[in-house]
PDB file with one MODEL, atoms N, CA, C and O in Angstrom:
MODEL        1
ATOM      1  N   UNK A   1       0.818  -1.200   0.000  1.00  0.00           N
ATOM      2  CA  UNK A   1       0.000   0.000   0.000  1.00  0.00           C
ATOM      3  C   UNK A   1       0.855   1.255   0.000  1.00  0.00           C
ATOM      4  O   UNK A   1       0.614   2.351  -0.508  1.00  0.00           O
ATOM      5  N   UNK A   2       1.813   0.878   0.625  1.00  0.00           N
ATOM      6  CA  UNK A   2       3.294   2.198   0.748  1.00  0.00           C
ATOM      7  C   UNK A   2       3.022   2.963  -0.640  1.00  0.00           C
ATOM      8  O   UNK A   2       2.355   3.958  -0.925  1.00  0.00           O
ATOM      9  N   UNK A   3       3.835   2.065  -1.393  1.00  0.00           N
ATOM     10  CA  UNK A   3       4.180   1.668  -2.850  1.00  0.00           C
ATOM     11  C   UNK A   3       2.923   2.872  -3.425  1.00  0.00           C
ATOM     12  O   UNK A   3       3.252   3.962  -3.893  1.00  0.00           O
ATOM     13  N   UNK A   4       1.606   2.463  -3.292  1.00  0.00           N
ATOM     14  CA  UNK A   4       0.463   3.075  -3.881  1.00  0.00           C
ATOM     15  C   UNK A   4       0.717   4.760  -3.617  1.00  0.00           C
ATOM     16  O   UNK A   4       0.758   5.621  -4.496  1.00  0.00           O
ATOM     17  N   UNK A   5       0.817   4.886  -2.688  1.00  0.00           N
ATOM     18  CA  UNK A   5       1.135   6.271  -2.489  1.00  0.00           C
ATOM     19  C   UNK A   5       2.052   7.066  -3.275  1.00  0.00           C
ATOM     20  O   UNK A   5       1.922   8.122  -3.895  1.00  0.00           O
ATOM     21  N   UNK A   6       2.702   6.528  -3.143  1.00  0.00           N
ATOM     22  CA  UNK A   6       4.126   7.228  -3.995  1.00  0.00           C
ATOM     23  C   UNK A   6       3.885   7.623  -5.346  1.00  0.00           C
ATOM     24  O   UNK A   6       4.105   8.744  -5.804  1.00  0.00           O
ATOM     25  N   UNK A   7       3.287   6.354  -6.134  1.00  0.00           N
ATOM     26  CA  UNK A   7       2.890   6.202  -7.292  1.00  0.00           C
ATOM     27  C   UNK A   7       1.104   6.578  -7.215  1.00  0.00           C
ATOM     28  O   UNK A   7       0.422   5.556  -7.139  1.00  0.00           O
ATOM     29  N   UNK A   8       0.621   7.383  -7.223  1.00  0.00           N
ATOM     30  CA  UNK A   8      -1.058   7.216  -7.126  1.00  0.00           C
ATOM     31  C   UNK A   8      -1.748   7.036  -8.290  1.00  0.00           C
ATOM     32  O   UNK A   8      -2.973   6.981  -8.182  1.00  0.00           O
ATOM     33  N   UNK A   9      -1.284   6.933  -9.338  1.00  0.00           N
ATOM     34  CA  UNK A   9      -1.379   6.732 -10.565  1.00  0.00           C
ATOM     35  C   UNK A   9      -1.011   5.670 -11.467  1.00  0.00           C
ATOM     36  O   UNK A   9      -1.305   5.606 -12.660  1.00  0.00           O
ATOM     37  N   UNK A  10      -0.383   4.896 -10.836  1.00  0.00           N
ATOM     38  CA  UNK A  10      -0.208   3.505 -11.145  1.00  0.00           C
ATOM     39  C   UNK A  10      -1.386   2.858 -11.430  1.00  0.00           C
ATOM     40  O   UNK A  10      -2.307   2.859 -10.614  1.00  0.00           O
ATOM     41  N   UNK A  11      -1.486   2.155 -12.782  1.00  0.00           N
ATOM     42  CA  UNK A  11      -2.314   1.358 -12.833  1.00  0.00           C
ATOM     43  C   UNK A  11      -3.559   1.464 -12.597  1.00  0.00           C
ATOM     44  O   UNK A  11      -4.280   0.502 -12.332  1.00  0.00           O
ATOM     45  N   UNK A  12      -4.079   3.111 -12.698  1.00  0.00           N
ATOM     46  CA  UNK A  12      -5.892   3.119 -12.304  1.00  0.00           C
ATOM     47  C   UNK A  12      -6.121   3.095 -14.031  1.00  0.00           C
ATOM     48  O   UNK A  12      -5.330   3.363 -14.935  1.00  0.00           O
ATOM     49  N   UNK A  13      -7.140   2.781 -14.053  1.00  0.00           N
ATOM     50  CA  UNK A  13      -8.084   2.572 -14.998  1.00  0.00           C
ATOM     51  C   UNK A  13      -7.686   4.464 -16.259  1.00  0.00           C
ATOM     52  O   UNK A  13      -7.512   4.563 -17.473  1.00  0.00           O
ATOM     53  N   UNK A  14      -7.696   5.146 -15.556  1.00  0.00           N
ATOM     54  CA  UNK A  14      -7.568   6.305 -16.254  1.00  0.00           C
ATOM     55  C   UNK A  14      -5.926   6.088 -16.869  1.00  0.00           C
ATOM     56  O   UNK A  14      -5.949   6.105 -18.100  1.00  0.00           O
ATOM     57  N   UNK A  15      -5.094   5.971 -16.532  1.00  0.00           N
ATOM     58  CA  UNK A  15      -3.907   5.650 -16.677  1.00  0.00           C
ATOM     59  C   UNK A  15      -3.823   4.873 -18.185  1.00  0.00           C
ATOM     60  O   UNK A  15      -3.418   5.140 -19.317  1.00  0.00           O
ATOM     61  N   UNK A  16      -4.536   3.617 -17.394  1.00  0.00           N
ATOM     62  CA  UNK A  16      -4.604   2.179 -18.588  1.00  0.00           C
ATOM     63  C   UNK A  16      -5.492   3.091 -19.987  1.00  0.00           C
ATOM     64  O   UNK A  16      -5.235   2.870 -21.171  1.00  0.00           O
ATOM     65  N   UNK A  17      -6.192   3.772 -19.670  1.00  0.00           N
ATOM     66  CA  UNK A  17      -7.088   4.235 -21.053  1.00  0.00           C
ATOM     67  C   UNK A  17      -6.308   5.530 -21.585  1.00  0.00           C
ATOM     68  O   UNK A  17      -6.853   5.961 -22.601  1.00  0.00           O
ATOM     69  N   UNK A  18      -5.183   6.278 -21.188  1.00  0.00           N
ATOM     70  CA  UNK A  18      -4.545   6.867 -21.217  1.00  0.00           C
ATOM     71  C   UNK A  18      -3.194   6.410 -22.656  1.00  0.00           C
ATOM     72  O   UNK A  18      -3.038   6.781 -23.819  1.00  0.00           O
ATOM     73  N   UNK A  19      -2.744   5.809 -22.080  1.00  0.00           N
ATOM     74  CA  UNK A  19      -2.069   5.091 -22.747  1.00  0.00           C
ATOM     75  C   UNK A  19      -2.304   4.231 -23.830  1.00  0.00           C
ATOM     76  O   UNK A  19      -1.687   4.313 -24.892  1.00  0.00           O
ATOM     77  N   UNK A  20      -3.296   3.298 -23.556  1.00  0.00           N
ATOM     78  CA  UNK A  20      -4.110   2.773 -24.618  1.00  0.00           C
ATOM     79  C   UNK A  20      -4.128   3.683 -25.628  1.00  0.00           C
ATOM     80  O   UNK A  20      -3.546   3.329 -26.654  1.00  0.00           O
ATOM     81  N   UNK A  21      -4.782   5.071 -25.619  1.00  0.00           N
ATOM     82  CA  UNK A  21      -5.095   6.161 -26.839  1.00  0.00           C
ATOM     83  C   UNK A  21      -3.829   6.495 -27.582  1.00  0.00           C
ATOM     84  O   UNK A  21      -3.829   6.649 -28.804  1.00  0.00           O
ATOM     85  N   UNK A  22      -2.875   6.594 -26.923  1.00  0.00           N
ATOM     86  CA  UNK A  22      -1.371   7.109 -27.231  1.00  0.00           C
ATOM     87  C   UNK A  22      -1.113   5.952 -28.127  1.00  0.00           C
ATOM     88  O   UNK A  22      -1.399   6.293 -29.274  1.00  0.00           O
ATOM     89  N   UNK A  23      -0.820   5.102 -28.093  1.00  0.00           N
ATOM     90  CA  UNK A  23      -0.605   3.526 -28.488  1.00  0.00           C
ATOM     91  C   UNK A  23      -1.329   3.284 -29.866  1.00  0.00           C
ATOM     92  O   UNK A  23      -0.866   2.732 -30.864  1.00  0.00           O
ATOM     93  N   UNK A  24      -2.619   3.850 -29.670  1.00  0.00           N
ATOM     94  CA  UNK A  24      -3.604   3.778 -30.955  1.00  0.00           C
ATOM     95  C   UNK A  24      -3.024   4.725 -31.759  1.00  0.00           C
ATOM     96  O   UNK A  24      -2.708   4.644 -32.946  1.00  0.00           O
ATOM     97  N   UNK A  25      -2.901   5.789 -30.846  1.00  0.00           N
ATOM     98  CA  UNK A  25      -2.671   6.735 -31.520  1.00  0.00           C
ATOM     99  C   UNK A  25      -1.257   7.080 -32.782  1.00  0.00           C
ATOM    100  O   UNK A  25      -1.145   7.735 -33.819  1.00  0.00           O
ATOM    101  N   UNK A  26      -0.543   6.370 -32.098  1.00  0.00           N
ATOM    102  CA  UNK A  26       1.308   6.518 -32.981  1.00  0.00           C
ATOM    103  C   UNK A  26       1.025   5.284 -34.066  1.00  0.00           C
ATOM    104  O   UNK A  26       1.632   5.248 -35.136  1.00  0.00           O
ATOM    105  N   UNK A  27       0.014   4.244 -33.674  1.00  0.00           N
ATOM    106  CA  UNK A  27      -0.305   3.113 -34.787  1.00  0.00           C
ATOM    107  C   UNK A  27      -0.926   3.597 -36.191  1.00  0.00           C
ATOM    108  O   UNK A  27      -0.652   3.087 -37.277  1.00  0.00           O
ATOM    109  N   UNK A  28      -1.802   4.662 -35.981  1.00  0.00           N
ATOM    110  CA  UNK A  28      -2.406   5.288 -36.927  1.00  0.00           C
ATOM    111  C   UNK A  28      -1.778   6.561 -37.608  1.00  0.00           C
ATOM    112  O   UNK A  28      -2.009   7.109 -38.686  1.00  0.00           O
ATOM    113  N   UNK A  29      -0.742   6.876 -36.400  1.00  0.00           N
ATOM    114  CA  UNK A  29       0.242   7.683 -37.574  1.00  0.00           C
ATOM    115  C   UNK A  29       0.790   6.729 -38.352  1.00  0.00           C
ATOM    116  O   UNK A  29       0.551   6.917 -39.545  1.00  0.00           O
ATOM    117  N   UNK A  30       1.425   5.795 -38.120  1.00  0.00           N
ATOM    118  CA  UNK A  30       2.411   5.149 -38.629  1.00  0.00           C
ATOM    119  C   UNK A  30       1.996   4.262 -39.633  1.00  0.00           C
ATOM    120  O   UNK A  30       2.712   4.018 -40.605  1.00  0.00           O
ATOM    121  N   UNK A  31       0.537   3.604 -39.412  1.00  0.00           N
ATOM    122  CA  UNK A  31      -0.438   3.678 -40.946  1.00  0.00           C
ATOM    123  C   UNK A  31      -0.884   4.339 -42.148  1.00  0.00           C
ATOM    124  O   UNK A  31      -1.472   3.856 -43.116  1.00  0.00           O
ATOM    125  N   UNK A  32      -0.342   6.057 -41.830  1.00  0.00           N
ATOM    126  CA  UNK A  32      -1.194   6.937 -42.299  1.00  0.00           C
ATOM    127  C   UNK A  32       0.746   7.518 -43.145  1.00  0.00           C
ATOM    128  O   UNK A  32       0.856   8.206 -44.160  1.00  0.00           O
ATOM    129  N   UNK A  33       1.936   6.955 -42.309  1.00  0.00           N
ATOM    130  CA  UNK A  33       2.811   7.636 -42.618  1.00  0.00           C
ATOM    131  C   UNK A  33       3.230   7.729 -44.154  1.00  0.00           C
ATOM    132  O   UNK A  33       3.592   8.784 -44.676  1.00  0.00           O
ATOM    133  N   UNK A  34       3.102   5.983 -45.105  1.00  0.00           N
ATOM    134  CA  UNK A  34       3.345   6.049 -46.061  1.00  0.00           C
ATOM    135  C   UNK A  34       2.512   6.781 -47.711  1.00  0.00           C
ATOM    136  O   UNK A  34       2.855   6.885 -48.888  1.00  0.00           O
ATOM    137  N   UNK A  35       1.496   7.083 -47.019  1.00  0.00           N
ATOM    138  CA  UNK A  35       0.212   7.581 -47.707  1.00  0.00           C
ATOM    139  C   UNK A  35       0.700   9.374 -47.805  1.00  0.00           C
ATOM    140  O   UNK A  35       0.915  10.070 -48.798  1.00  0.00           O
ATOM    141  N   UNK A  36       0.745   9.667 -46.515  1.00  0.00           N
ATOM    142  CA  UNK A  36       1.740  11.387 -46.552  1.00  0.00           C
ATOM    143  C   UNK A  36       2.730  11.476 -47.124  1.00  0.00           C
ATOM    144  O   UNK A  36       2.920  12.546 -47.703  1.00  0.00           O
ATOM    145  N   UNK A  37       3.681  10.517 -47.206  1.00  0.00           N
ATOM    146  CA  UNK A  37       5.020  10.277 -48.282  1.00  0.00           C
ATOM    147  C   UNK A  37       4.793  10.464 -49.425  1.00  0.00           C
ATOM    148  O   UNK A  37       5.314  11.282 -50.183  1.00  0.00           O
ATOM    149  N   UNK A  38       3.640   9.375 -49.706  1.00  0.00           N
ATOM    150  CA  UNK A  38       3.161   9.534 -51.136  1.00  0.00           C
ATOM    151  C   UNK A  38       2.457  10.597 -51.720  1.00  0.00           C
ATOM    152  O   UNK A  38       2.477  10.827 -52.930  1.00  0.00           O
ATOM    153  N   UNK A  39       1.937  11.143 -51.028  1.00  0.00           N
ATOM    154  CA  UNK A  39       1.384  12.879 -51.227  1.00  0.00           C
ATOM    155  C   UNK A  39       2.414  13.792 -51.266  1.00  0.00           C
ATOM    156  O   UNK A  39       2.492  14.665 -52.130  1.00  0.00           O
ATOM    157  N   UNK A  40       3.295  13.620 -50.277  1.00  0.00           N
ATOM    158  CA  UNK A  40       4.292  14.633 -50.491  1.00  0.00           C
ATOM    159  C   UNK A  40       5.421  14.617 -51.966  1.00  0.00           C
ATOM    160  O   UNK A  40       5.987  15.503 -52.606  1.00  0.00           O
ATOM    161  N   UNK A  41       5.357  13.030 -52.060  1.00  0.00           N
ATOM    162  CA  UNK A  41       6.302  13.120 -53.499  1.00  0.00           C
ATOM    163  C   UNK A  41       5.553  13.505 -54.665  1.00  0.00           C
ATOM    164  O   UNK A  41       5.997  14.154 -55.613  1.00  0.00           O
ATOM    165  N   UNK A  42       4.280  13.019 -54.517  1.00  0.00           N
ATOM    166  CA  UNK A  42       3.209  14.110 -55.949  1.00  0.00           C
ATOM    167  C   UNK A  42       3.552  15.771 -55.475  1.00  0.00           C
ATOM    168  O   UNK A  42       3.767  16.521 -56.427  1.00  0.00           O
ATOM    169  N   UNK A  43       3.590  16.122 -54.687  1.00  0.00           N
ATOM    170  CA  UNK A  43       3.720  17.863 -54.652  1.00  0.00           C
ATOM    171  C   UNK A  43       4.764  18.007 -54.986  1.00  0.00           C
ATOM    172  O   UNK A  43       4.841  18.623 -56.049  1.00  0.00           O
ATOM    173  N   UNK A  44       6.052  17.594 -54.384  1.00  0.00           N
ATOM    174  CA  UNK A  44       7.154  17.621 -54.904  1.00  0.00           C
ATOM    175  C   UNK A  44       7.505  17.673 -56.817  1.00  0.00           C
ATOM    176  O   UNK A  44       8.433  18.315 -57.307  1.00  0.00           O
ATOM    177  N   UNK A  45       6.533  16.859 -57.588  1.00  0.00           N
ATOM    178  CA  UNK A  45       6.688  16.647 -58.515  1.00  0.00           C
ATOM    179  C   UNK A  45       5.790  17.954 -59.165  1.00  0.00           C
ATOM    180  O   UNK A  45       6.153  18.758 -60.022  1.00  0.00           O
ATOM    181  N   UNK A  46       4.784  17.887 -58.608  1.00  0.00           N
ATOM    182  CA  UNK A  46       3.979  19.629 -59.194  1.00  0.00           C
ATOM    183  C   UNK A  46       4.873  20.725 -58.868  1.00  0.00           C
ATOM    184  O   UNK A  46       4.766  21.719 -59.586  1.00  0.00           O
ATOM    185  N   UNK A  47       5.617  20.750 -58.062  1.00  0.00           N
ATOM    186  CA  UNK A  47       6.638  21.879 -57.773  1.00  0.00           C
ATOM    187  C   UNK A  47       7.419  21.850 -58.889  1.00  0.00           C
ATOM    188  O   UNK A  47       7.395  22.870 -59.578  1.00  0.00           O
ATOM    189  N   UNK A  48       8.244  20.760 -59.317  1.00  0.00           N
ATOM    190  CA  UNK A  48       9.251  20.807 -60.368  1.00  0.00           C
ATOM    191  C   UNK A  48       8.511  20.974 -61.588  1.00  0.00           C
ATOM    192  O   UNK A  48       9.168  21.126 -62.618  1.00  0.00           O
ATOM    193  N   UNK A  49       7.521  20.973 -61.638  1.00  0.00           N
ATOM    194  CA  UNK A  49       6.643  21.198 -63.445  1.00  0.00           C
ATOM    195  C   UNK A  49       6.462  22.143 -63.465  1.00  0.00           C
ATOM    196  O   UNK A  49       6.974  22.892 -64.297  1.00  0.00           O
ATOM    197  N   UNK A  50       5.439  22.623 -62.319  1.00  0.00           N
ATOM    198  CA  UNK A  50       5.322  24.444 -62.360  1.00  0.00           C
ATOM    199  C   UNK A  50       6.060  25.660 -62.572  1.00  0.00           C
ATOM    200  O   UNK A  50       5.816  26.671 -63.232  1.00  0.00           O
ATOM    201  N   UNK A  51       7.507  25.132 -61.484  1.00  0.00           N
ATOM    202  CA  UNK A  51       8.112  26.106 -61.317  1.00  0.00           C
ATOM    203  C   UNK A  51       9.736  26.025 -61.548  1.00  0.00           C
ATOM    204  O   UNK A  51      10.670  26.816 -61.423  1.00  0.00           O
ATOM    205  N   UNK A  52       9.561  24.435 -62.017  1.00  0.00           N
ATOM    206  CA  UNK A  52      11.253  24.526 -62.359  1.00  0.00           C
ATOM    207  C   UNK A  52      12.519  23.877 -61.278  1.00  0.00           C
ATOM    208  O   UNK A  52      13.521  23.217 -61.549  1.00  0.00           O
ATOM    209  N   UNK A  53      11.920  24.443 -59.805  1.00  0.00           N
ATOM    210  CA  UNK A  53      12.312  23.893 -58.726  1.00  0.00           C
ATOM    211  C   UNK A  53      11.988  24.439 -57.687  1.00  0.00           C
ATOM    212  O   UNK A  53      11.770  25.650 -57.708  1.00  0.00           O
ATOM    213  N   UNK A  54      11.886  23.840 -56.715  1.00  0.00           N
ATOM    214  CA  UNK A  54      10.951  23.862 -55.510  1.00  0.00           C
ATOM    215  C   UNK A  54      10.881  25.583 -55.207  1.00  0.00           C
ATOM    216  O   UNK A  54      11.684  26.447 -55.559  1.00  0.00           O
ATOM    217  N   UNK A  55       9.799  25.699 -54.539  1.00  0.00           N
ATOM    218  CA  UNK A  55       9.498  26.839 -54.428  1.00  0.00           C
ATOM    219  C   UNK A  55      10.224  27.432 -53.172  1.00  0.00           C
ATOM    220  O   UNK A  55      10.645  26.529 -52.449  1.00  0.00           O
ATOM    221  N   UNK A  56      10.553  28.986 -52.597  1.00  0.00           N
ATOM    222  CA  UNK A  56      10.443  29.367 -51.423  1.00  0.00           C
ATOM    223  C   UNK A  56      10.161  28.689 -50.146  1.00  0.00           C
ATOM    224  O   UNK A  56      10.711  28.037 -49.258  1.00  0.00           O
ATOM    225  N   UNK A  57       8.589  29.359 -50.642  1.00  0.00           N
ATOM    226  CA  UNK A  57       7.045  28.748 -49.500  1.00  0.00           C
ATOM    227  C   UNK A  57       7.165  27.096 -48.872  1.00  0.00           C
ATOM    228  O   UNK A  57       6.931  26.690 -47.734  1.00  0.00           O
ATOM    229  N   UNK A  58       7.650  26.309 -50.165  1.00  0.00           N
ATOM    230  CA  UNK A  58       7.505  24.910 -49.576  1.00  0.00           C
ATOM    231  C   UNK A  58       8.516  24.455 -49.132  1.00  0.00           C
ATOM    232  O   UNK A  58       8.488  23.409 -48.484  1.00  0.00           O
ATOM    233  N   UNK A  59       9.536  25.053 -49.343  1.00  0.00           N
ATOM    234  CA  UNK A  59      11.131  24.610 -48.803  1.00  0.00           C
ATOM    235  C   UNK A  59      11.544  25.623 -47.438  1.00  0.00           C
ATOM    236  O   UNK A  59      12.671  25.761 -46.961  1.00  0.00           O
ATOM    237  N   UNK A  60      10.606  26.099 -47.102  1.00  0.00           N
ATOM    238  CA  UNK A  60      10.690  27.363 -45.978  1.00  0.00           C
ATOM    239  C   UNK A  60       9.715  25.689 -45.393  1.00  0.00           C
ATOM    240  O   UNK A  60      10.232  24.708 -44.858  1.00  0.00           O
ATOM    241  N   UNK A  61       8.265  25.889 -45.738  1.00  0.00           N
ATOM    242  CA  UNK A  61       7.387  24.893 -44.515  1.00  0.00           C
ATOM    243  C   UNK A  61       7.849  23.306 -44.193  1.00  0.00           C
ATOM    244  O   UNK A  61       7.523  22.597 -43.241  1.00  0.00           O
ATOM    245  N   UNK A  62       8.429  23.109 -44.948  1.00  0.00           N
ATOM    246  CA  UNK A  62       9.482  21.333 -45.042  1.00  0.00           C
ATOM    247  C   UNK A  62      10.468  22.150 -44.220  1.00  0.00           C
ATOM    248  O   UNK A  62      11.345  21.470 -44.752  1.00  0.00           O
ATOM    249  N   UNK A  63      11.181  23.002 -43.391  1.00  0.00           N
ATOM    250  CA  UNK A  63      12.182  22.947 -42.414  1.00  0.00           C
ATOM    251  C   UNK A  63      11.649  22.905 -41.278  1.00  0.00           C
ATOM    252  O   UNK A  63      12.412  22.885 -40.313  1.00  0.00           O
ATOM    253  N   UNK A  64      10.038  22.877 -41.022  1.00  0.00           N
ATOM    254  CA  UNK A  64       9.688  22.480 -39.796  1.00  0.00           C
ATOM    255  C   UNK A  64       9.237  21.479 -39.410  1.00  0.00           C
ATOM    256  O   UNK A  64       8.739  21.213 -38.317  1.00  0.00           O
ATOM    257  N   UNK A  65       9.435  20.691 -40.555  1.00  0.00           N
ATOM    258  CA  UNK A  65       9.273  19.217 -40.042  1.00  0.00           C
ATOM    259  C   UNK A  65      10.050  18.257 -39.342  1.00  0.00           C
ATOM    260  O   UNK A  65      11.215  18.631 -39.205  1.00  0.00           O
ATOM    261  N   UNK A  66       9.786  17.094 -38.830  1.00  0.00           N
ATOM    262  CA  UNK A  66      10.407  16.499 -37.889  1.00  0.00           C
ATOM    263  C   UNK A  66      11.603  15.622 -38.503  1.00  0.00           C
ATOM    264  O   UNK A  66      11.311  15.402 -39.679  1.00  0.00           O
ATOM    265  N   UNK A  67      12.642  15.125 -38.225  1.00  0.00           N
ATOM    266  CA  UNK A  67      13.300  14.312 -39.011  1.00  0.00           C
ATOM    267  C   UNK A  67      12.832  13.080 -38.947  1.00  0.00           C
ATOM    268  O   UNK A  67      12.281  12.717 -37.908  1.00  0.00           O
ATOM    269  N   UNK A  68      12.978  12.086 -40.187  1.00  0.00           N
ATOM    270  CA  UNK A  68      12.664  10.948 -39.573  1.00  0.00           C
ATOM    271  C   UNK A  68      13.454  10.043 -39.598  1.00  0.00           C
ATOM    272  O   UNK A  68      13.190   8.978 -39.039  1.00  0.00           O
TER     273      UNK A  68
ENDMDL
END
């Protein structure tokens, strides 16, 4: 019961459904990741038709992305 104290958040039900969502949640990025790839290489390719080579605007908003 010590133990419980310390930790009061151990293992309650809110916790467990907590995590659960997170869990779902990085699964469905990571389902969704190769589909954004594939969108991003069609823009990429409308960039080079339009304009020759990548624009400003989109090579300014691609430096705030995350590495992967």
């Amino acid at each position: 019961m010590e133990d419980a104290r310390k930790h009061p958040y151990r293992d309650t039900p809110l916790k467990v459904e907590i995590e659960r969502y997170i869990s779902d949640t990085e699964r469905r990025i990571n389902e969704l990741r190769p589909f954004v790839n594939q969108v991003d290489g069609h823009l990429k390719e409308l960039e080079t038709k339009c304009f020759g080579q990548k624009s400003e605007i989109a090579v300014a908003s691609r430096k705030d992305e995350e590495p992967k």
